[in-house]
Structures are given as structure tokens and as C-alpha cells.
Biopython code that builds the backbone (N, CA, C, O; Angstrom):
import numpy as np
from Bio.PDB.StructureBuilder import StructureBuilder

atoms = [
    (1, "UNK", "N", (62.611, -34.889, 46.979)),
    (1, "UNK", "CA", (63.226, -33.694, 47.493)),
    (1, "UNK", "C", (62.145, -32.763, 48.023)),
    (1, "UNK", "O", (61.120, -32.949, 47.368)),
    (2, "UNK", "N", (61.979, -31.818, 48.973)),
    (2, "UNK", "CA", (61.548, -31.436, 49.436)),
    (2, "UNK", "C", (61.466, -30.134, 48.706)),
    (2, "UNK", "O", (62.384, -29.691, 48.016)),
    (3, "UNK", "N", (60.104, -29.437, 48.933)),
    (3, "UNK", "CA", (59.855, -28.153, 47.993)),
    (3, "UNK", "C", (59.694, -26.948, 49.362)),
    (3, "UNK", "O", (59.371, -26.988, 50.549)),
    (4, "UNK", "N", (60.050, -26.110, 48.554)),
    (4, "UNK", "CA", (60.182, -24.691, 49.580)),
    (4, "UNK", "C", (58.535, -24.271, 49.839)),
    (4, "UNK", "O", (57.642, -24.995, 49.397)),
    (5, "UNK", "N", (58.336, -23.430, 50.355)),
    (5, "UNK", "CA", (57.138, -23.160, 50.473)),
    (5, "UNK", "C", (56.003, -23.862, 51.674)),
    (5, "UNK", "O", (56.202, -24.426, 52.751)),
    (6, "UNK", "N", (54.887, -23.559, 50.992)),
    (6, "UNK", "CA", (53.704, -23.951, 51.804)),
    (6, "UNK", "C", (53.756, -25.484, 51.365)),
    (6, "UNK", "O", (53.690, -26.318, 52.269)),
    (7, "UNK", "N", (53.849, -25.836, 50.292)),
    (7, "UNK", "CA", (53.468, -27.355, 49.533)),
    (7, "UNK", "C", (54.670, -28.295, 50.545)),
    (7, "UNK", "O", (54.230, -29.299, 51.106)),
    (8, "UNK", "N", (55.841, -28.007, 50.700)),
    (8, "UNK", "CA", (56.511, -28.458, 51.580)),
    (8, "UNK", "C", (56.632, -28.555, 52.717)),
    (8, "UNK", "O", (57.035, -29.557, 53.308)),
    (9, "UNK", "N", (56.252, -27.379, 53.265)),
    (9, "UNK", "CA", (56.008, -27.392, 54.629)),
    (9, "UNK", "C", (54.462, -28.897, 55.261)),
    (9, "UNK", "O", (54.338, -29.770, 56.119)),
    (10, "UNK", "N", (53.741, -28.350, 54.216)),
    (10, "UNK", "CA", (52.339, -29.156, 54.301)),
    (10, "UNK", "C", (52.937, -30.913, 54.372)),
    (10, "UNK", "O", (52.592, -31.766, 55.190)),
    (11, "UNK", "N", (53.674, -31.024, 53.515)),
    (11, "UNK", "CA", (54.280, -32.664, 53.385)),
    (11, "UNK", "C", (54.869, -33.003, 54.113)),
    (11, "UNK", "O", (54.941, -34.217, 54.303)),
    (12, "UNK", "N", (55.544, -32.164, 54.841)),
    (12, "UNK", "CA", (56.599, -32.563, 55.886)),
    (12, "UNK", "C", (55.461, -32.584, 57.162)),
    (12, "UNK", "O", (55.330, -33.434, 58.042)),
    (13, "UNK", "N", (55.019, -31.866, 57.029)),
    (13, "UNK", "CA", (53.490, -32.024, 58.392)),
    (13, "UNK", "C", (53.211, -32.875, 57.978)),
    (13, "UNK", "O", (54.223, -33.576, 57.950)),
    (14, "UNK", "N", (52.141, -33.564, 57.430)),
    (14, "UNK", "CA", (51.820, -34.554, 57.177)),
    (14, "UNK", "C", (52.362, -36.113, 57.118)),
    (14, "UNK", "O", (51.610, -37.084, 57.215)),
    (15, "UNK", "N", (53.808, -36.191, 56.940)),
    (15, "UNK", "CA", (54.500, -36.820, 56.951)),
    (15, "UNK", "C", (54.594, -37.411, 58.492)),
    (15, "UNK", "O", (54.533, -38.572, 58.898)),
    (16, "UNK", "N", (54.736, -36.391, 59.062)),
    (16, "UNK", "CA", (55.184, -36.692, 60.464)),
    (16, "UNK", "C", (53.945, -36.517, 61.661)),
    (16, "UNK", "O", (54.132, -36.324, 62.863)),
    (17, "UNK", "N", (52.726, -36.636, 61.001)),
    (17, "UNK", "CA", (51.314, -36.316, 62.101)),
    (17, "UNK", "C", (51.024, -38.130, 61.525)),
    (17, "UNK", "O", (50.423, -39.063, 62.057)),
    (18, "UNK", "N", (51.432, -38.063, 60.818)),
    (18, "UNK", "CA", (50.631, -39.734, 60.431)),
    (18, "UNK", "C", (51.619, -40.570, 61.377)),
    (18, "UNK", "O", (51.021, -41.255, 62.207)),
    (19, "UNK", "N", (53.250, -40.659, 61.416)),
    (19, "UNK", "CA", (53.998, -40.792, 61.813)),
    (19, "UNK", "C", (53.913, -41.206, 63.248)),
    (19, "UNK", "O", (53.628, -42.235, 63.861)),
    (20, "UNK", "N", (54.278, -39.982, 63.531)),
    (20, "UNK", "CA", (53.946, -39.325, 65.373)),
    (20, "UNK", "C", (52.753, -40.170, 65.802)),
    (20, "UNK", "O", (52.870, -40.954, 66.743)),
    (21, "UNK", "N", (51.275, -39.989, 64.941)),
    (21, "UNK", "CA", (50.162, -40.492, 65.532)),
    (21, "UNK", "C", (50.085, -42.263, 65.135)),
    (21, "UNK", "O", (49.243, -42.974, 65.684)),
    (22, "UNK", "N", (50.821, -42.674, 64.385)),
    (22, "UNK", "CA", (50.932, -44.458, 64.454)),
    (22, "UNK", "C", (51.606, -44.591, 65.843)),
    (22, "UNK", "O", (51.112, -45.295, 66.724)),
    (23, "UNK", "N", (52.777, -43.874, 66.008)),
    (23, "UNK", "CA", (53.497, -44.734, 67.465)),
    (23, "UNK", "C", (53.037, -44.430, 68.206)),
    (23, "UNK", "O", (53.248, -45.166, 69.169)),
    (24, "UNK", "N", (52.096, -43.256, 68.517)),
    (24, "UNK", "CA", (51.358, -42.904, 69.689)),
    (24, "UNK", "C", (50.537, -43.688, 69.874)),
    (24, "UNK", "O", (49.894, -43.651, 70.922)),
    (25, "UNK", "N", (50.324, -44.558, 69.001)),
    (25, "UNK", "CA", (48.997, -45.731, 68.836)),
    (25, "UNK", "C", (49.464, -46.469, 69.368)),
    (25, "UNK", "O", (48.930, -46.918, 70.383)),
    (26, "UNK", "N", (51.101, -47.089, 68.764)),
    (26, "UNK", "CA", (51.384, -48.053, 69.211)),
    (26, "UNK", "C", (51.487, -48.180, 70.664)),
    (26, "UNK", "O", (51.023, -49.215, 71.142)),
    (27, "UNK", "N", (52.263, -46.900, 71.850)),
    (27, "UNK", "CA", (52.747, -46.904, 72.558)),
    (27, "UNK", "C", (51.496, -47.073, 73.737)),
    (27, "UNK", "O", (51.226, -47.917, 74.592)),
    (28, "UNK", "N", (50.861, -45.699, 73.251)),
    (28, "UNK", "CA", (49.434, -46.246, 74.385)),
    (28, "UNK", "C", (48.699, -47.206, 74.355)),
    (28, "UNK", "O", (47.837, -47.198, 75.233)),
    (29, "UNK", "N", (48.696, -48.354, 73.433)),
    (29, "UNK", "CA", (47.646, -49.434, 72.933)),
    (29, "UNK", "C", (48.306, -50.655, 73.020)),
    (29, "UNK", "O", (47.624, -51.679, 73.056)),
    (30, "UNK", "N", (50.005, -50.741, 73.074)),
    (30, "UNK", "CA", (50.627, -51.716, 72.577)),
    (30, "UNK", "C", (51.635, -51.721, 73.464)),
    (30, "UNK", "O", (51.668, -52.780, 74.090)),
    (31, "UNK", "N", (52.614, -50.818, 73.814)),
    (31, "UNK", "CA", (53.238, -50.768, 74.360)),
    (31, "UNK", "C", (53.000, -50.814, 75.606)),
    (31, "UNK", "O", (53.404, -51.809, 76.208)),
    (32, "UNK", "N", (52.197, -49.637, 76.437)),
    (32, "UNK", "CA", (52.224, -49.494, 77.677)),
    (32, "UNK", "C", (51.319, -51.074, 78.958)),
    (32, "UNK", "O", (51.605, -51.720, 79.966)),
    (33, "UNK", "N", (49.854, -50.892, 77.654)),
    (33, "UNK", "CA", (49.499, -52.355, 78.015)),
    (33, "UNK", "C", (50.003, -54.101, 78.323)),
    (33, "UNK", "O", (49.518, -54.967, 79.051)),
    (34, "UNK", "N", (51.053, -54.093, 77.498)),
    (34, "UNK", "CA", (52.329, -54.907, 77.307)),
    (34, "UNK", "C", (52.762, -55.340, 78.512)),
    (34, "UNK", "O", (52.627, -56.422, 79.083)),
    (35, "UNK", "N", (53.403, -54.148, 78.870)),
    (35, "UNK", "CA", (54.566, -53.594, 80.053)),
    (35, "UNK", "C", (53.810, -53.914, 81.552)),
    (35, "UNK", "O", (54.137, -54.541, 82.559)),
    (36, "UNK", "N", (52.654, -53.155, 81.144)),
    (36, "UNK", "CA", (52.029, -52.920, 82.830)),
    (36, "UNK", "C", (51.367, -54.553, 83.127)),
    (36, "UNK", "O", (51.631, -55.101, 84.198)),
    (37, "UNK", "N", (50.604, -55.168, 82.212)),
    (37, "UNK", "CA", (49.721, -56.328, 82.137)),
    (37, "UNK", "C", (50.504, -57.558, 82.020)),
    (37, "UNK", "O", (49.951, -58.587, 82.410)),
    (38, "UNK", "N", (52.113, -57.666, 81.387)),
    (38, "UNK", "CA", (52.974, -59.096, 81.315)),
    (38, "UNK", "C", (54.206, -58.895, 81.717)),
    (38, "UNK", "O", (55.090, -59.746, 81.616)),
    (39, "UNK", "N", (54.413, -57.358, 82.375)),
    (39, "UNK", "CA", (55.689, -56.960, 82.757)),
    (39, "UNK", "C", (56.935, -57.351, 81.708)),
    (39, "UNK", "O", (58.071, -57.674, 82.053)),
    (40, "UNK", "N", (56.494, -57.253, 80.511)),
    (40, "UNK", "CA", (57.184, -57.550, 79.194)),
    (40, "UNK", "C", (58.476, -56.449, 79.110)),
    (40, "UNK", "O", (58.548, -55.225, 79.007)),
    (41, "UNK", "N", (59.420, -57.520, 79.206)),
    (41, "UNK", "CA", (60.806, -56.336, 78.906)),
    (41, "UNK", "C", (61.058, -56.436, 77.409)),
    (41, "UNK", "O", (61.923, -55.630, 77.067)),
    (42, "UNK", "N", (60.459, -57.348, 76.163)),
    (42, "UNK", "CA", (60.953, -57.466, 75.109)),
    (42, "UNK", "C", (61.329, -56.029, 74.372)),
    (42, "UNK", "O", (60.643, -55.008, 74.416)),
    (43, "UNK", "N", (62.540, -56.201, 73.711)),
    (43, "UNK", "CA", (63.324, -55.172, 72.992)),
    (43, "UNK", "C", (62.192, -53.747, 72.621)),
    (43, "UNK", "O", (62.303, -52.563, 72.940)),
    (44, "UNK", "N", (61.004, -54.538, 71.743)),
    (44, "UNK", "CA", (60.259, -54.518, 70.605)),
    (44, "UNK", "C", (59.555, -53.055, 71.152)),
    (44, "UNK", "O", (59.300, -51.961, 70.647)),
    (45, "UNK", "N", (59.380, -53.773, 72.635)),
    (45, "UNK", "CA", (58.654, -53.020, 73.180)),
    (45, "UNK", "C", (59.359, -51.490, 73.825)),
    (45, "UNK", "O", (58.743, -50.432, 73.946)),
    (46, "UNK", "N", (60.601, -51.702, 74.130)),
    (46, "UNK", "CA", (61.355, -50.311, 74.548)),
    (46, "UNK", "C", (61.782, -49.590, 73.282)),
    (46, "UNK", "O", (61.970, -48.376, 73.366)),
    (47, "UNK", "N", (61.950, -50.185, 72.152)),
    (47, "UNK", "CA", (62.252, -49.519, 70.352)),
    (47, "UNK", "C", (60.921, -48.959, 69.763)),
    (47, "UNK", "O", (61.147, -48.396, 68.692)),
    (48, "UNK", "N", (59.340, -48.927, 70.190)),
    (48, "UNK", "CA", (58.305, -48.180, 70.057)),
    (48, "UNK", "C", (58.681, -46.622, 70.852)),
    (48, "UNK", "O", (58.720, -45.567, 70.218)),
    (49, "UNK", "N", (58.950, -46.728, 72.394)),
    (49, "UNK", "CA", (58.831, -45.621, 72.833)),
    (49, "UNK", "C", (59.785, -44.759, 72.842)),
    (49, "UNK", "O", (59.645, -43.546, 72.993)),
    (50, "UNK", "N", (61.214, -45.589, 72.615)),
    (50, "UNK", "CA", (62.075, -44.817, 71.894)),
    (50, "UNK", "C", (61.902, -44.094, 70.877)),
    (50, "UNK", "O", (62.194, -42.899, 70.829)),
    (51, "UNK", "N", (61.434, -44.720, 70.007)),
    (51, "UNK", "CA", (61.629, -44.038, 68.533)),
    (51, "UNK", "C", (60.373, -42.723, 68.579)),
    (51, "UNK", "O", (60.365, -41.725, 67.859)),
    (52, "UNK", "N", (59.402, -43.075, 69.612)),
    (52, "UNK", "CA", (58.331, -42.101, 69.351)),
    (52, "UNK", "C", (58.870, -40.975, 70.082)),
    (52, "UNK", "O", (58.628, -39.801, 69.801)),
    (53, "UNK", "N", (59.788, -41.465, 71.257)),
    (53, "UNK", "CA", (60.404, -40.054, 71.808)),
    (53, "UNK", "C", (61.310, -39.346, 71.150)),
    (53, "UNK", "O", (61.295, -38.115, 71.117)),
    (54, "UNK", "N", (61.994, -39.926, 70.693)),
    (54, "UNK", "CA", (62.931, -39.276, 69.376)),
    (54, "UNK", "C", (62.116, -38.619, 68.287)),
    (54, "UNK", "O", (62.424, -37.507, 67.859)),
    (55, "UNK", "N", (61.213, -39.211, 67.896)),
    (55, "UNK", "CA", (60.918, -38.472, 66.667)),
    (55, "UNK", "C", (59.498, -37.037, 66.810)),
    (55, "UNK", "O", (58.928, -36.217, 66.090)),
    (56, "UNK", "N", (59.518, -37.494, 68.199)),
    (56, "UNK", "CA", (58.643, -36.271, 68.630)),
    (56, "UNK", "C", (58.758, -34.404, 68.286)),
    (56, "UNK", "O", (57.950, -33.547, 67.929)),
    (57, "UNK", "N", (60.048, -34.422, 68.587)),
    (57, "UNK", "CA", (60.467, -33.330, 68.670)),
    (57, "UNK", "C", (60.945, -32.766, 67.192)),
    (57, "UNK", "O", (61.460, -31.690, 66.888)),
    (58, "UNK", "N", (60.546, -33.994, 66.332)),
    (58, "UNK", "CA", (60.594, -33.461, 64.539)),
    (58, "UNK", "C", (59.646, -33.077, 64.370)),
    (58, "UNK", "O", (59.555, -31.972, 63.835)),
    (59, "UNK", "N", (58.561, -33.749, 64.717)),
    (59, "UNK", "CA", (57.010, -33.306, 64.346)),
    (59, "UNK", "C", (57.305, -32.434, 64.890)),
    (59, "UNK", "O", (57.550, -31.602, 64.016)),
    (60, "UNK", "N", (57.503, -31.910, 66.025)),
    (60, "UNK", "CA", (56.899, -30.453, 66.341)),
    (60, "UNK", "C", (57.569, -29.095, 65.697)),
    (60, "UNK", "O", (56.994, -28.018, 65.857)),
    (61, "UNK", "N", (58.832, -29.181, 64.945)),
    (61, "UNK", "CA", (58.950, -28.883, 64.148)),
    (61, "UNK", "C", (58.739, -28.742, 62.870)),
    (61, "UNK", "O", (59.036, -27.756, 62.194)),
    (62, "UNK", "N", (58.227, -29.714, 62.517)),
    (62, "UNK", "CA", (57.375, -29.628, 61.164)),
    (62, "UNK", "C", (55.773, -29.237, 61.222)),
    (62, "UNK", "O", (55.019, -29.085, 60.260)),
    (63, "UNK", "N", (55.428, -29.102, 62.815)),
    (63, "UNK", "CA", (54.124, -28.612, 63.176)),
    (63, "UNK", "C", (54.419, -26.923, 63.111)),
    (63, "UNK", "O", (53.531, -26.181, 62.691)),
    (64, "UNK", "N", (55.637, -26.424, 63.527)),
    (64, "UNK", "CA", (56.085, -24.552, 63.813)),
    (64, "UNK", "C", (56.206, -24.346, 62.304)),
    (64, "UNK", "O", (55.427, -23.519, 61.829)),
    (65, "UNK", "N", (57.286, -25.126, 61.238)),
    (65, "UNK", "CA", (57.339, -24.549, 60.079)),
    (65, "UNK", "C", (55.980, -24.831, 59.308)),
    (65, "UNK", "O", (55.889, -24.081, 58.336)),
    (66, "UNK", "N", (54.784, -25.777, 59.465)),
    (66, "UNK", "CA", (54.000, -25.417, 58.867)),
    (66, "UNK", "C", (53.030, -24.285, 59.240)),
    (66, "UNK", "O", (52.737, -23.503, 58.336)),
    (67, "UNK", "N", (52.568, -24.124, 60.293)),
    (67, "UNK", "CA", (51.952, -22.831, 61.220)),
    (67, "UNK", "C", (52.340, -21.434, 60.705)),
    (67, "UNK", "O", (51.560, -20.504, 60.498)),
    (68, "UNK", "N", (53.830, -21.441, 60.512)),
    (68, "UNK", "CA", (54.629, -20.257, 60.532)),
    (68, "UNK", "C", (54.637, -20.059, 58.723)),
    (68, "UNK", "O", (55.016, -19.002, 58.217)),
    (69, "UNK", "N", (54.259, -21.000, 58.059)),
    (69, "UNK", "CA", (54.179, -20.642, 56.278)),
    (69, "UNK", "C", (52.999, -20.373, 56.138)),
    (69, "UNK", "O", (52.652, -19.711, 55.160)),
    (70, "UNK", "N", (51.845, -20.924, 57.314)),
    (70, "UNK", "CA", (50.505, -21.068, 56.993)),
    (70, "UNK", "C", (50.023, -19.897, 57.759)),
    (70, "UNK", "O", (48.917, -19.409, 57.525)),
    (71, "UNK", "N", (50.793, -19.447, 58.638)),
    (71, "UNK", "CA", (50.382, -17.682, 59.482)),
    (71, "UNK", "C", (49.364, -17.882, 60.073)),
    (71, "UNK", "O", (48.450, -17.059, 60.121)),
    (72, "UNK", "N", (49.342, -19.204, 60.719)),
    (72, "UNK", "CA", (48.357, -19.233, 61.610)),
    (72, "UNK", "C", (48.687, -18.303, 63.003)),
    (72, "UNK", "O", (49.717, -17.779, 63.426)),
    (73, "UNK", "N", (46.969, -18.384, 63.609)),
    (73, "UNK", "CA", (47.347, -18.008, 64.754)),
    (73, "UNK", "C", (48.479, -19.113, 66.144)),
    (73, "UNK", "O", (48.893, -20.269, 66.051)),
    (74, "UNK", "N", (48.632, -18.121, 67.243)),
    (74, "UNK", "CA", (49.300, -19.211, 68.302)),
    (74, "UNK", "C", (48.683, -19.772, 68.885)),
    (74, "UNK", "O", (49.376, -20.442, 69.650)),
    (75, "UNK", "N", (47.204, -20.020, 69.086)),
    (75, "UNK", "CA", (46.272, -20.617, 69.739)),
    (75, "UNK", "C", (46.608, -22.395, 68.666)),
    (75, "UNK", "O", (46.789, -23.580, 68.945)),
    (76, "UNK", "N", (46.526, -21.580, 67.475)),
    (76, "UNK", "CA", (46.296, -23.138, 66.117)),
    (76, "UNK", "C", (47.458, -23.681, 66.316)),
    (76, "UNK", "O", (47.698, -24.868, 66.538)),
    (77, "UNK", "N", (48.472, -22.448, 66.204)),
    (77, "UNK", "CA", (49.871, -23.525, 66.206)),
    (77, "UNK", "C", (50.270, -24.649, 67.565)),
    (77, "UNK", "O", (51.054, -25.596, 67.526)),
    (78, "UNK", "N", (49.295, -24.083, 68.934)),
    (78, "UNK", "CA", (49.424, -24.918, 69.697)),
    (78, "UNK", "C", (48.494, -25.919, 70.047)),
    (78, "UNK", "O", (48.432, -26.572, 71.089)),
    (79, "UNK", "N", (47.646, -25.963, 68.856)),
    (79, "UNK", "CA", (46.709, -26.989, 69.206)),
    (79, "UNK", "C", (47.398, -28.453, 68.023)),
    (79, "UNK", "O", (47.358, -29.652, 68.296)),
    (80, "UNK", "N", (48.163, -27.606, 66.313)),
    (80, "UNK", "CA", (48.838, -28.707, 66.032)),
    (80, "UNK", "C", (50.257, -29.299, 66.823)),
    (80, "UNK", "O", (50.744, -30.430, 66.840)),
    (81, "UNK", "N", (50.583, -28.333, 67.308)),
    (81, "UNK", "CA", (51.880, -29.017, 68.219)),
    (81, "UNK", "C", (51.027, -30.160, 69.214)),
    (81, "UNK", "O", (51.095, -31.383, 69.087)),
    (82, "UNK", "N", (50.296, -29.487, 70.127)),
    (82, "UNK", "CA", (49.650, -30.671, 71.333)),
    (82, "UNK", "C", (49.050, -31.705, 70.523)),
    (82, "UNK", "O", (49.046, -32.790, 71.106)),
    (83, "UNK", "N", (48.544, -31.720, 69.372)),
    (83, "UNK", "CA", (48.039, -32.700, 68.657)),
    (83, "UNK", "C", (48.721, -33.817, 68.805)),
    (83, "UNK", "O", (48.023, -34.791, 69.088)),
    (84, "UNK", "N", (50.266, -34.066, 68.674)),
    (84, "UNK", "CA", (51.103, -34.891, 68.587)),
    (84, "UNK", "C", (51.431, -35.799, 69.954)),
    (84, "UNK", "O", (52.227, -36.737, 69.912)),
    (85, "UNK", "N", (50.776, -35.439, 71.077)),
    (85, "UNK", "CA", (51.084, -36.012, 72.398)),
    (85, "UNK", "C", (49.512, -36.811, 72.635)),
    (85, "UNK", "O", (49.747, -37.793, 73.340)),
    (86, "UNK", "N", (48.280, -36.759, 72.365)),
    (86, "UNK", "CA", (47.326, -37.792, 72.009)),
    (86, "UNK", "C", (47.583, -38.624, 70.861)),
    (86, "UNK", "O", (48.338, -38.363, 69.923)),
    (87, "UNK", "N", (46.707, -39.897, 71.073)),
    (87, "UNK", "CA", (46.921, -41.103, 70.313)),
    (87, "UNK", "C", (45.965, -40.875, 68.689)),
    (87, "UNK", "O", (46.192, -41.466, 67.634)),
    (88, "UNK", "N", (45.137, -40.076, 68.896)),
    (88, "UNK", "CA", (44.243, -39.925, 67.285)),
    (88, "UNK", "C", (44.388, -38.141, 66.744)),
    (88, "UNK", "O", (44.351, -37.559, 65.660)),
    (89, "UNK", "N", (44.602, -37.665, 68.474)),
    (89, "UNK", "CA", (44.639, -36.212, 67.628)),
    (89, "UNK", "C", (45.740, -35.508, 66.575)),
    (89, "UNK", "O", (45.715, -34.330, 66.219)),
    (90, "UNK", "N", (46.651, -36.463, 66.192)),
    (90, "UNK", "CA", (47.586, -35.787, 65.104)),
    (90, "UNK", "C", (46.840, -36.236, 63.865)),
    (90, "UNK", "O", (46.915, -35.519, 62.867)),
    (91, "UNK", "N", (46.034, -37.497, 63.826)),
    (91, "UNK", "CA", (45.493, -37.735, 62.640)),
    (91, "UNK", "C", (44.259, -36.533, 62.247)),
    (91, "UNK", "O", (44.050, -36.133, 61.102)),
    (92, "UNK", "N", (43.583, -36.116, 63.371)),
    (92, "UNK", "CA", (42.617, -35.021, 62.940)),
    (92, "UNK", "C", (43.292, -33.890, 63.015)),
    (92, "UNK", "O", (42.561, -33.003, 62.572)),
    (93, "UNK", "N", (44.384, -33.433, 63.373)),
    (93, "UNK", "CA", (45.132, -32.091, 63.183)),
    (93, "UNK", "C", (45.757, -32.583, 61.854)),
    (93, "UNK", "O", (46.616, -31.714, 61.710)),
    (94, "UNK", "N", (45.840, -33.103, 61.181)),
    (94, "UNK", "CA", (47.048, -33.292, 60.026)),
    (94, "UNK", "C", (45.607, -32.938, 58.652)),
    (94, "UNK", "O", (45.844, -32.303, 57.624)),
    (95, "UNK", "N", (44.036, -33.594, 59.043)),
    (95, "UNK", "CA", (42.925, -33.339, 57.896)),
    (95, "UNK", "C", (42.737, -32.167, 57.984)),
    (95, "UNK", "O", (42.491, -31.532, 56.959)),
    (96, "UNK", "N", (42.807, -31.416, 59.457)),
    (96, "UNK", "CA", (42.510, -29.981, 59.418)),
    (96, "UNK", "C", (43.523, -29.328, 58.624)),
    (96, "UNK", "O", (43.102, -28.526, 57.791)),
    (97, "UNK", "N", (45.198, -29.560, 58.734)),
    (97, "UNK", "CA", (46.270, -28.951, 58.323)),
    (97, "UNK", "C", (45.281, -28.965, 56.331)),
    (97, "UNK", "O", (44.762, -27.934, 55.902)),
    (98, "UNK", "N", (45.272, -30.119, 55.627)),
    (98, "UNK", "CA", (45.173, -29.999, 54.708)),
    (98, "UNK", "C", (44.095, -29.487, 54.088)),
    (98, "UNK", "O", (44.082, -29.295, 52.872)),
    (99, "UNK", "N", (42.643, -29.101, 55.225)),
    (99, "UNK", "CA", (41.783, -28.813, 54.934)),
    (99, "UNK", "C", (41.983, -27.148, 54.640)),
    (99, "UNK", "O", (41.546, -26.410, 53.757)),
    (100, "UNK", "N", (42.927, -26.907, 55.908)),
    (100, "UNK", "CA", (43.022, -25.281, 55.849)),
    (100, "UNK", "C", (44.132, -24.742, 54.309)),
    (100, "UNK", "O", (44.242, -23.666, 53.723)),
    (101, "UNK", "N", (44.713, -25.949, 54.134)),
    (101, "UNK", "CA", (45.739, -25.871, 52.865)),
    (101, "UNK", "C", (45.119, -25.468, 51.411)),
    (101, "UNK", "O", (45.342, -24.609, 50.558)),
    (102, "UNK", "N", (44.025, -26.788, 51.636)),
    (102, "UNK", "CA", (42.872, -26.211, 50.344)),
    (102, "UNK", "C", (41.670, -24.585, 50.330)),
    (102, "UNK", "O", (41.167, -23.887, 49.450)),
    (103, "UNK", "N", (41.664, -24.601, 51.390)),
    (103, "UNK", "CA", (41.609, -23.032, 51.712)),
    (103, "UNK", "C", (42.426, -22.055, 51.015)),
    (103, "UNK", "O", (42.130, -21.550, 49.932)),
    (104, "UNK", "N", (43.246, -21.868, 51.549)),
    (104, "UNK", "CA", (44.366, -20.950, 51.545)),
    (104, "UNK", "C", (44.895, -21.177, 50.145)),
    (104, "UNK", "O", (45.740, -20.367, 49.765)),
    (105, "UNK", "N", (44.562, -22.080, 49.370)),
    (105, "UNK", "CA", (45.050, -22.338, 47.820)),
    (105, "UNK", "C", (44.042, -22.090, 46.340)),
    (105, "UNK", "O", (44.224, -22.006, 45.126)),
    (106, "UNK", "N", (42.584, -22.026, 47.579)),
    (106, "UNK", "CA", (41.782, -21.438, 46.458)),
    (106, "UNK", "C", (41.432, -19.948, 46.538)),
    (106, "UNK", "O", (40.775, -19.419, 45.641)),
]
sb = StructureBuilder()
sb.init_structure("model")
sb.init_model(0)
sb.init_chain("A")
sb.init_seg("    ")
for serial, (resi, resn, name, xyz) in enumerate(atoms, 1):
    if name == "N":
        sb.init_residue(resn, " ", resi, " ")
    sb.init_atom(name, np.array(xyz, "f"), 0.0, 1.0, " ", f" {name:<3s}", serial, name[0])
structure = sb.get_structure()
């Protein structure tokens, strides 16, 4: 179950930067190469960029409610939102998220 607060907000970020940044892996590394290089129509391959387009727009919500518990500035909150549209930068916005967490907790 999900906890109110910063501790929740933080999990639900995290949850979804690891998330977001696997299919972004997949899609630019796996997917798109696929497509353009064997003209591959397999399923497998249109259910990656689906699902990463769908689930995009959670992360970035779980990128505003953590920003907005964590009172960051709008410069930060838009560097973890854009984080989520590169292939590694949600994984280094998600160490910063927890780095600034252990901050803010001591």
C-alpha cells in the first residue's frame, strides 16, 4: 500500500524512473533498431512502444507529485520530468531523487 507523504511519493518515483527508463532502453536499443534494420512487424515489437507510451504519462506524474512533496525548484522538476524521454537519464534522475531524499531526511 502506498504511504502518504514524501516516503511515498519517493517510491512511486522510483518505481516508475526504473520503469520508464527499462522501456526507453528497450525501445531505442531494441525496438527501433528492429524495425528500421529487418523491417520487423513482430507484435513484441509494437507492445514495447506501446506500453512505454502509455506508461509515460504516469511517470510524469509521479515525477510532479514527487517535486511538489520534495518543493523542489521548476528548473528540477523539469529536469526529472525530461529525464523520462532519454534512454539512461531516468536512471540518474531517480539516484539524484533519492540522493536529495537522504538530504532532506537528515
Amino acid at each position: 500500500m502506498f504511504t502518504g507523504g514524501l516516503e511515498g511519493a519517493l517510491a512511486r518515483y522510483k518505481f516508475m524512473a526504473i520503469w520508464s527508463g527499462t522501456f526507453s532502453l528497450l525501445l531505442w536499443f531494441v525496438e527501433v533498431p528492429a524495425h528500421l534494420a529487418f523491417h520487423s512487424k513482430l507484435a513484441i515489437w509494437a507492445a514495447i512502444a506501446i506500453i512505454h507510451g502509455f506508461t509515460y504519462p504516469i511517470y510524469i506524474l509521479a515525477a510532479f507529485n514527487y517535486c511538489l512533496k520534495a518543493r523542489t525548484s521548476l528548473m528540477t522538476m523539469l529536469f526529472y520530468i525530461l529525464a523520462g524521454t532519454l534512454p539512461v537519464a531516468s536512471f540518474v534522475a531517480e539516484r539524484k531523487a533519492v540522493e536529495r531524499f537522504k538530504t532532506l531526511r537528515s
